[in-house]
N, C-alpha and C positions, 0 to 999 in steps of 0.2 A: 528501199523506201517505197510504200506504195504510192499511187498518182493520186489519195485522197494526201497523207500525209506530207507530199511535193506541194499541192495546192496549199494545205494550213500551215506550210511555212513561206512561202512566198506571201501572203495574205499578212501575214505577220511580219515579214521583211519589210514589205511594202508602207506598215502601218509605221515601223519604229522608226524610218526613214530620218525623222524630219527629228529625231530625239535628243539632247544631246545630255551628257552625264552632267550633275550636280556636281559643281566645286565646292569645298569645304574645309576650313580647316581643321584638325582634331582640337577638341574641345580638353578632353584629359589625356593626359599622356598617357600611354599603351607601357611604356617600364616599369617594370617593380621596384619598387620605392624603399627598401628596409624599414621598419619599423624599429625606434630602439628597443632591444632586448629586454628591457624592463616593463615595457607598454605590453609586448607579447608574454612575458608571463602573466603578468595584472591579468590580461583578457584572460588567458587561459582557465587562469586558475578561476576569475570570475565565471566561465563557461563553465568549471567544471561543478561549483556550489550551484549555480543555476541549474544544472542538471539532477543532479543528486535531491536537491529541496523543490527540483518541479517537480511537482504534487505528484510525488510516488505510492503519497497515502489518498489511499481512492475513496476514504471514507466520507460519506456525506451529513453534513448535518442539516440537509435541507428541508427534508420529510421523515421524518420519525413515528410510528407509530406509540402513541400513549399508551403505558401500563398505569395502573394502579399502584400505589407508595407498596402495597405489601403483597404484591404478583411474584409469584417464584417463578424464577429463571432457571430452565432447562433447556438442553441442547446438546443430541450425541449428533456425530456423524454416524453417518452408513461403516459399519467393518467395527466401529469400536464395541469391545466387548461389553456384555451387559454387568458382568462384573469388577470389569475396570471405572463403568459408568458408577456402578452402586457404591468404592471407593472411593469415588471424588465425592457426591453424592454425601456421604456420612463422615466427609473429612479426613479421612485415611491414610490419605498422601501428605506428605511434609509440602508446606508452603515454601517455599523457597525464594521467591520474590513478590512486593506490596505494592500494590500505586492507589496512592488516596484522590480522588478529584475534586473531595470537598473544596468548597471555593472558587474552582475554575467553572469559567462557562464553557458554551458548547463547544466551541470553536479550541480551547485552550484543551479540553477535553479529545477530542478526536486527535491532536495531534498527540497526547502523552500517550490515549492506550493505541496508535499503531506504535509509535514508539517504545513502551513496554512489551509489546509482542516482539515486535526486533530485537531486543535486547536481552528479551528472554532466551530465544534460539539461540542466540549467538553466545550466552553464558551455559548453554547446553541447560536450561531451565524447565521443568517438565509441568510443575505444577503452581499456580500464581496467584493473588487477591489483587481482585480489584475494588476497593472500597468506594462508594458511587451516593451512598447514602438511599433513603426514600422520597425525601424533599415534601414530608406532610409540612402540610400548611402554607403553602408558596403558593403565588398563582396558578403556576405550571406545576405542580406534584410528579414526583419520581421522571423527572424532566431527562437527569443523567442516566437514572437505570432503564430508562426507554432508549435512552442514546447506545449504552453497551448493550442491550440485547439485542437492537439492530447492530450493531458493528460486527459484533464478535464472532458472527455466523459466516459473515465476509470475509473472514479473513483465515486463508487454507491452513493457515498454521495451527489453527485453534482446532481442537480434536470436540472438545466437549467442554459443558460449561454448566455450572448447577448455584442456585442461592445457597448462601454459606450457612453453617450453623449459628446458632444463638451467640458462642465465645468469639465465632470472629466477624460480628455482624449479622445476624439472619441473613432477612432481605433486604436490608443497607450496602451487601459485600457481596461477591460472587468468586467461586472459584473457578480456576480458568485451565481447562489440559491443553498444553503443547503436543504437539509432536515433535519425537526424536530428531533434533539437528542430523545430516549427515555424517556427521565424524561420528556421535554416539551409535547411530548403527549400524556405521563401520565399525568400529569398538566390540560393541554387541555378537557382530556377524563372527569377527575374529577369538573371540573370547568362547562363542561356541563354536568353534570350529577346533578349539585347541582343546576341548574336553574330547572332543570326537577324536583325534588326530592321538 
């Protein structure tokens, strides 16, 4: 110890001299206490809905850019073919799941269509409607179809998206491309590998 640090502890000895420790009694007890096993599942499981419905849907309905009631909606990502685009585009693909938001507000709305995109994936579902309407003549005009064309661009799962033809809606309805769930292009990968093989 050098004779700076001899000196800052003796300075300090010196000072705490006169100190003496706080009595106390503890306040809560330091044992663990069991909880009835029923009290610990209730939490549990409440922990666990509290997780799963905190807001996993990141969608906002705060700001929304305004369209026009009869605005087409388009949207590739980067890599999607322009041919697979021009298929959705003229209807081509089988619709295979609907969600109508007539009715609902904004709020009741962002949670059906993240919810239909989940549900989509997870039924291995490729191609979808979203029927949104235009909303001529309402204060707020095409309120909903300004809400899904900001959503649907956010959300990775969604490949491409186009306003639908005149039989399933025009510009009331929009069709919606997934991308392939995991299993389908495990499926895929496997299935061509067995024509190869």
């Amino acid at each position: 110890m050098s004779s700076d640090e001899r000196d800052d502890w003796a300075l300090f000895e010196r000072e705490m001299r006169d100190v003496q420790p706080i009595k106390s009694e503890p306040k809560v007890p330091l044992g663990r206490q069991d909880a009835p096993e029923v009290t610990l599942a209730q939490r549990r499981e409440a922990a666990v809905k509290a997780a799963v419905g905190a807001d996993e849907n990141f969608l906002s309905g705060e700001y929304v850019p305004p369209l026009d009631p009869h605005d087409v909606l388009d949207f590739k990502r980067d890599g999607v073919q322009n041919g697979v685009y021009r298929n959705l585009r003229l209807g081509k693909y089988t619709i295979d799941a609907r969600l109508d938001l007539h009715g609902m507000t904004v709020e009741e709305s962002r949670r059906a269509v993240f919810q239909f995109v989940q549900d989509c994936m997870s039924q291995d579902v490729r191609c979808g409607l979203i029927t949104h309407g235009r909303g001529v003549g309402r204060e707020r005009p095409a309120l909903l179809k300004s809400c899904v064309a900001h959503w649907l661009p956010l959300m990775h799962e969604v490949l491409a998206f186009h306003s639908a033809l005149p039989q399933h809606g025009s510009s009331g309805a929009t069709y919606v491309l997934l991308r392939k769930s995991e299993r389908k292009r495990q499926d895929n990968w496997e299935r061509q590998h067995k024509r190869r093989g």
